[in-house]
FIKOLBA-503026 format. One record per residue (C-alpha): residue in three letters; z, x, y. Coordinates in steps of 0.5 Angstrom, whole numbers, m for minus. Each point is the difference from the previous one (the first is absolute). Layout:
BEGIN
<res=ALA	zz=Z	xx=X	yy=Y>
...
//
This chain:
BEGIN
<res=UNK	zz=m32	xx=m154	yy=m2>
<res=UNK	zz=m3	xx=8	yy=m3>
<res=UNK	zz=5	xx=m2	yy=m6>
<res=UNK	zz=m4	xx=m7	yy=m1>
<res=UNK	zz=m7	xx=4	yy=m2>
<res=UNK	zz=3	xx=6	yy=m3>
<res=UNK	zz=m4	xx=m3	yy=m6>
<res=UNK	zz=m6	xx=m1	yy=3>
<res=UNK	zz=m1	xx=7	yy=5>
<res=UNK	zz=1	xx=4	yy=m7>
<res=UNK	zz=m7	xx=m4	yy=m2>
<res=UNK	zz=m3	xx=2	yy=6>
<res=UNK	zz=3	xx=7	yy=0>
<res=UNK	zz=m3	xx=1	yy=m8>
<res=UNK	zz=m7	xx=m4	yy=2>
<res=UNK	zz=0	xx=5	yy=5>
<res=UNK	zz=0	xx=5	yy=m3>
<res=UNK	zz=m4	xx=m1	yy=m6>
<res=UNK	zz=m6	xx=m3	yy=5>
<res=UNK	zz=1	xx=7	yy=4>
<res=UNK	zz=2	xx=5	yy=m5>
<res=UNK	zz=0	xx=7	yy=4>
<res=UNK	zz=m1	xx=m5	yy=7>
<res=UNK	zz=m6	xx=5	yy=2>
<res=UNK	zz=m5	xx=m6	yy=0>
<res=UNK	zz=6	xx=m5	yy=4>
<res=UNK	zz=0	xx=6	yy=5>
<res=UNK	zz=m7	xx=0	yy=1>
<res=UNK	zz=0	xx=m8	yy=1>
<res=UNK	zz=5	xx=0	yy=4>
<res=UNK	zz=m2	xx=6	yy=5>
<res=UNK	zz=m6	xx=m4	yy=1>
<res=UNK	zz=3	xx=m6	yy=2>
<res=UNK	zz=4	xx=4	yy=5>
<res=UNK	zz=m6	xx=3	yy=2>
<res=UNK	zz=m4	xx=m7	yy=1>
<res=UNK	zz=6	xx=m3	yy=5>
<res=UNK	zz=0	xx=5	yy=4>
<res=UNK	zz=m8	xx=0	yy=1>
<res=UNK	zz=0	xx=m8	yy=m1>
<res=UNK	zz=m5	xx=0	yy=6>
<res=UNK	zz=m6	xx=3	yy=m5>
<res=UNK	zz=2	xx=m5	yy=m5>
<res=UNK	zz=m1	xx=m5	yy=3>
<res=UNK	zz=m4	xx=m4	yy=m5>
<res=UNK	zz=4	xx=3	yy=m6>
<res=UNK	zz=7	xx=m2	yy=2>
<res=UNK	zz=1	xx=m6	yy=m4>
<res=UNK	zz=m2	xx=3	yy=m7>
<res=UNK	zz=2	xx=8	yy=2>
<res=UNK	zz=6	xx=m2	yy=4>
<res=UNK	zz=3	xx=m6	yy=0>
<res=UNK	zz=m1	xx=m2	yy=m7>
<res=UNK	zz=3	xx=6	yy=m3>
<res=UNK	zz=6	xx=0	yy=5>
<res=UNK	zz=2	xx=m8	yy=m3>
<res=UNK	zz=m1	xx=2	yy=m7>
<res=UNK	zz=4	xx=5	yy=0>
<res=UNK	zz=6	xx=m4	yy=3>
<res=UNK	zz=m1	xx=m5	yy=m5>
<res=UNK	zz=1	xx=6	yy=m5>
<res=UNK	zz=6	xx=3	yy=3>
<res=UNK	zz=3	xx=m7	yy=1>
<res=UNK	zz=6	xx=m1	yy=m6>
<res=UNK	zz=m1	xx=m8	yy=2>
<res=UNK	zz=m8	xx=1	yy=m2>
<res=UNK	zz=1	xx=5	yy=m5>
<res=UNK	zz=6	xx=m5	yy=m4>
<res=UNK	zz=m4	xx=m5	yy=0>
<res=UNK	zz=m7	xx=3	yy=m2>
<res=UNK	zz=4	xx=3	yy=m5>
<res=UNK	zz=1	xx=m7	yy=m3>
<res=UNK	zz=m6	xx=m2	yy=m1>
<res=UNK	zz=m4	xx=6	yy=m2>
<res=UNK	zz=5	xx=5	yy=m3>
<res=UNK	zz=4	xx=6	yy=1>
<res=UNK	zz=m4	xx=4	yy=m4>
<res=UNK	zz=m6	xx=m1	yy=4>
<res=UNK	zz=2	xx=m1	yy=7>
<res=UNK	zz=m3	xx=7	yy=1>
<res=UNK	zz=m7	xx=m2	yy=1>
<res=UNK	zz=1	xx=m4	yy=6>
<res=UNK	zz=m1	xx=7	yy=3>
<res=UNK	zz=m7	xx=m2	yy=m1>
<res=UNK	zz=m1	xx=m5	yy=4>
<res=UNK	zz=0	xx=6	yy=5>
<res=UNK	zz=m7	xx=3	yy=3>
<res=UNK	zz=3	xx=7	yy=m1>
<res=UNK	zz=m7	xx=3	yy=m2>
<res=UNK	zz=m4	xx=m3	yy=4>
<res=UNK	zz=4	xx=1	yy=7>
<res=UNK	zz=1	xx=8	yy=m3>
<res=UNK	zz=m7	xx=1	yy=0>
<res=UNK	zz=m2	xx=m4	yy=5>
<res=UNK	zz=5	xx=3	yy=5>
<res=UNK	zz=m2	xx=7	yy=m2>
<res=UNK	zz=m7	xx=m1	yy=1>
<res=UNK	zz=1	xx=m3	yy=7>
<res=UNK	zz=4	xx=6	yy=2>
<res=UNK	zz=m5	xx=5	yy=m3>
<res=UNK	zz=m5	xx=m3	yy=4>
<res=UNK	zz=3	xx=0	yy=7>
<res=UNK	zz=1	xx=7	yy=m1>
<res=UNK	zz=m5	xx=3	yy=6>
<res=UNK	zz=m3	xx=7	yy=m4>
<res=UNK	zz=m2	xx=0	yy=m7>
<res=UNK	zz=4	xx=6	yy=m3>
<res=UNK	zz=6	xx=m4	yy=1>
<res=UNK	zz=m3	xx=m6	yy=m4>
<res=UNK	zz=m2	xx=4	yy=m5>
<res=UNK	zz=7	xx=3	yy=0>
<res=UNK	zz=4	xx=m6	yy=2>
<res=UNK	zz=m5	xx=m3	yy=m7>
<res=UNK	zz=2	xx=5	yy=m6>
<res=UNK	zz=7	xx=m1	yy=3>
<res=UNK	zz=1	xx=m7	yy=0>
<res=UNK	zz=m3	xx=1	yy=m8>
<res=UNK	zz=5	xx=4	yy=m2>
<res=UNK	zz=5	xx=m4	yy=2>
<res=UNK	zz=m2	xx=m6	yy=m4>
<res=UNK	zz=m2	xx=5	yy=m6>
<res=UNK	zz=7	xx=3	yy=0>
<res=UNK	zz=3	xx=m7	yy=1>
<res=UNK	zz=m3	xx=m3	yy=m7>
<res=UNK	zz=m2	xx=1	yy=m6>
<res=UNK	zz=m9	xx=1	yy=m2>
<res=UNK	zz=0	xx=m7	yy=m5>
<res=UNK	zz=m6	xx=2	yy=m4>
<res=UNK	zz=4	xx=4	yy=m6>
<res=UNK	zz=1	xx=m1	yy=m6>
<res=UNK	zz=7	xx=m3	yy=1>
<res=UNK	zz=m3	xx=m5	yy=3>
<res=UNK	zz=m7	xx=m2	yy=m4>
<res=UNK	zz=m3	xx=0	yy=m6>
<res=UNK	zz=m7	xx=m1	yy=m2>
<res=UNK	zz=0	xx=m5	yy=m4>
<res=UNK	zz=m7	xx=m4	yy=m2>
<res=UNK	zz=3	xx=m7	yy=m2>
<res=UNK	zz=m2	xx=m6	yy=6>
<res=UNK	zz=9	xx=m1	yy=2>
<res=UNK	zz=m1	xx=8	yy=1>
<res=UNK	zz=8	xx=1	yy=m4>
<res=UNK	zz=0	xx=5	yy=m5>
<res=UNK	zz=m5	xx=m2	yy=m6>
<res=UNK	zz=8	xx=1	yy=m5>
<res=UNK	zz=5	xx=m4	yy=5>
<res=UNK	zz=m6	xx=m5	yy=1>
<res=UNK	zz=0	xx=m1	yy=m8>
<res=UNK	zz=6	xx=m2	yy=0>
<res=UNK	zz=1	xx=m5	yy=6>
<res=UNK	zz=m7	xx=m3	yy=m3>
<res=UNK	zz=3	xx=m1	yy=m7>
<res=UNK	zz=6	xx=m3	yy=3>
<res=UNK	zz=m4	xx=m5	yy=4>
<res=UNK	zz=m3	xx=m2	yy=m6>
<res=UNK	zz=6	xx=m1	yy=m4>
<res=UNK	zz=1	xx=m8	yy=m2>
<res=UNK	zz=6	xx=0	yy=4>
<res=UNK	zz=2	xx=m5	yy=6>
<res=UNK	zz=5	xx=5	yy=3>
<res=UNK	zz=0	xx=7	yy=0>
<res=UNK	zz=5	xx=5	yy=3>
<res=UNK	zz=m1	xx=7	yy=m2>
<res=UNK	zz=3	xx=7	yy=0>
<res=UNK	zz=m2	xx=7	yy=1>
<res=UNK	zz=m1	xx=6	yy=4>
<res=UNK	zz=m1	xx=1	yy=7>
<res=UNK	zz=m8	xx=m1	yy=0>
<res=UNK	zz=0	xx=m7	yy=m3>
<res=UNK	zz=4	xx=m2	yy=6>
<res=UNK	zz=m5	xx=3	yy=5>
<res=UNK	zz=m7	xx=m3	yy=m4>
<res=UNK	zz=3	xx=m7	yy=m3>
<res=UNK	zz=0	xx=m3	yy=6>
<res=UNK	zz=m7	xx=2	yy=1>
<res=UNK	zz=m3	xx=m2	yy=m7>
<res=UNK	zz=5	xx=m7	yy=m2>
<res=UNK	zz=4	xx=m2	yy=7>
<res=UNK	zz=3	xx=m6	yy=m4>
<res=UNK	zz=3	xx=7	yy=m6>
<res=UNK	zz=7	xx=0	yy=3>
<res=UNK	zz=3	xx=7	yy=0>
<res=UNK	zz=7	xx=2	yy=m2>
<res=UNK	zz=3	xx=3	yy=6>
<res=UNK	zz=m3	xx=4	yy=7>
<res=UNK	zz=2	xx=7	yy=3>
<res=UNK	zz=5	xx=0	yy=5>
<res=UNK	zz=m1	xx=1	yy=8>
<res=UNK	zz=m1	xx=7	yy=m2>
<res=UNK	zz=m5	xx=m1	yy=m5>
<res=UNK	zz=5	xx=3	yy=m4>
<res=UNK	zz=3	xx=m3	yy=m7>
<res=UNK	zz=6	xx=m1	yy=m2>
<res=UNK	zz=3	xx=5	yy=m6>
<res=UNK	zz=1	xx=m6	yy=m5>
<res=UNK	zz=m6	xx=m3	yy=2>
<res=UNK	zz=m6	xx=m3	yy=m5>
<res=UNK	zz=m4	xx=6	yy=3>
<res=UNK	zz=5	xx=5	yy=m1>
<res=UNK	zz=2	xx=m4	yy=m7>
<res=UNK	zz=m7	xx=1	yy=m2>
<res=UNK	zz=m1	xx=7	yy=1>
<res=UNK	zz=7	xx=2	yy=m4>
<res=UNK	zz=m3	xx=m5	yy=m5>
<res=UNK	zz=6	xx=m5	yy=m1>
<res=UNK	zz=m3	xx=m5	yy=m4>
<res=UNK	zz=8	xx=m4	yy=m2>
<res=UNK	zz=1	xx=0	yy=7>
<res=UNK	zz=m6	xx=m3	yy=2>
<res=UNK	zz=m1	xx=m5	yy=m6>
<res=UNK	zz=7	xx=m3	yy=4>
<res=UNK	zz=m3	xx=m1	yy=7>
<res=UNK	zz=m6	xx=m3	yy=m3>
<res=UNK	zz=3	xx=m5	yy=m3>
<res=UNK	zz=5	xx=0	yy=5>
<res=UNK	zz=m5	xx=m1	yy=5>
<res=UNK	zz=m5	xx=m4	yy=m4>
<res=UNK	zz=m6	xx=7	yy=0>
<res=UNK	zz=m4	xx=m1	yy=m6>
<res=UNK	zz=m5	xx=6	yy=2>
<res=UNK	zz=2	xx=7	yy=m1>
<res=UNK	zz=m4	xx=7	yy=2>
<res=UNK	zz=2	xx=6	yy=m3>
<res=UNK	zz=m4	xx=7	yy=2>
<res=UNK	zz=m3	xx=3	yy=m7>
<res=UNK	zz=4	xx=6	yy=2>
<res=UNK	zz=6	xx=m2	yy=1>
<res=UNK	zz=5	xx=1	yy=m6>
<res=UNK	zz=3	xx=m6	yy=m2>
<res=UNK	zz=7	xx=m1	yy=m1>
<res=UNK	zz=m2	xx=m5	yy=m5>
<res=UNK	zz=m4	xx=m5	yy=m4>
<res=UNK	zz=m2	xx=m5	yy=6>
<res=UNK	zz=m1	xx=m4	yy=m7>
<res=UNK	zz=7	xx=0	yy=m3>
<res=UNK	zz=1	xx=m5	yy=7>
<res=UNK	zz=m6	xx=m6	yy=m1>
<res=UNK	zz=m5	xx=5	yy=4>
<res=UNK	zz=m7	xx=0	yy=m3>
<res=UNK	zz=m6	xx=4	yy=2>
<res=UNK	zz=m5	xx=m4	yy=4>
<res=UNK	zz=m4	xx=5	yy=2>
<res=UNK	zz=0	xx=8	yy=0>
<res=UNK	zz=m6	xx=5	yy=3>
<res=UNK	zz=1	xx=8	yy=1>
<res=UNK	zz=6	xx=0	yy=5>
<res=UNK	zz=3	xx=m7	yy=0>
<res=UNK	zz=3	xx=m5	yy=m5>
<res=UNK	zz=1	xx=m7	yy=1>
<res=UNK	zz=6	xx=m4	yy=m4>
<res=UNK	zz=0	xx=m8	yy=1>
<res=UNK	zz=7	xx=m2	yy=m3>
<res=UNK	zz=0	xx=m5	yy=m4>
//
């Protein structure tokens, strides 16, 4: 029966691990479903949402049964986010907060308080850096050169539209054009192959690439302006469509 999902307990493993990372958030989580049961009898009005409701999630995620038929309809790639069904944030802050406040003196709460802070802050990562935002003053808030570039796609004559390009147009294709397909997604790990498009682009192959294309019917292609290519993208039916300070957009013919 163990060998019969072998398959699917490596998803669940890999989903895991990308969902959790370094597991310190997981921990907290499930210290405090821990610390809920034992004091289930003060949470009386929470119990479904805090209590019972994780608990049956979970299951269905570490279920192998579950996880071979989720993965049929949703994808291997993205079964991961059904973590998110779980209420992590919400039980973390809201079981901490009751701990600190049936403590009896103030000091110990003021303690108990930066201790729990310091907890969460080394356990994550502070979100507003520039890894993750960019000011940008267009309406789709996507930089002003990538929104260019998916904009002139979509105003090009052309029923069906595939493209290839670098990574960001990946992430922000979808937020502009949810009807642009693109060339290829990143694996569990958000990682990318060594002969991917994304790794292809980088190296500047343009022979190779024009042989995916046509193989794979992608009539866009995205090179960054500072890659050097290999060769003219001309040479293999590829004309410029549209060029701005850092991208230039091929359409094959």
């Amino acid at each position: 029966m163990i060998n019969i999902f072998v398959e699917e307990v490596n998803i669940m493993l890999e989903a895991y691990k990308r969902f959790a990372e370094n597991g310190l958030y997981m921990g907290l989580f499930l210290l405090t479903l821990i610390y809920f049961f034992v004091h289930i009898k003060e949470y009386k009005n929470e119990k479904m949402f805090l209590g019972i409701y994780p608990i049956v999630i979970l299951l269905i995620i570490w279920n192998p049964l579950v996880t071979k038929i989720l993965v049929k309809f949703i994808g291997e790639s993205v079964y991961w986010r059904v973590y998110w069904l779980l209420p992590i944030g919400i039980s973390i802050a809201y079981v901490f907060t009751k701990i600190i406040f049936n403590l009896k003196k103030k000091f110990t709460k003021i303690i108990a308080c930066i201790a729990i802070l310091i907890i969460v802050f080394v356990s994550g990562e502070f979100i507003y850096t520039e890894k993750y935002f960019k000011k940008v003053d267009n309406y789709y808030k996507v930089p002003d050169n990538i929104l260019e570039i998916i904009l002139a796609i979509s105003e090009d004559n052309e029923n069906h539209k595939s493209i290839a390009g670098p990574e960001e147009f990946l992430i922000y294709t979808r937020q502009i054009n949810g009807t642009i397909k693109v060339a290829e997604y990143r694996d569990v790990h958000g990682n990318y192959a060594e002969n991917s498009i994304i790794n292809r682009i980088k190296r500047g192959e343009v022979k190779q690439i024009a042989e995916l294309a046509n193989k794979n019917n992608w009539n866009y292609l995205i090179y960054p302006n500072n890659v050097n290519l290999q060769e003219e993208p001309e040479k293999y039916g590829f004309t410029i469509l549209k060029q701005n300070e850092m991208y230039t957009l091929y359409k094959l013919k």
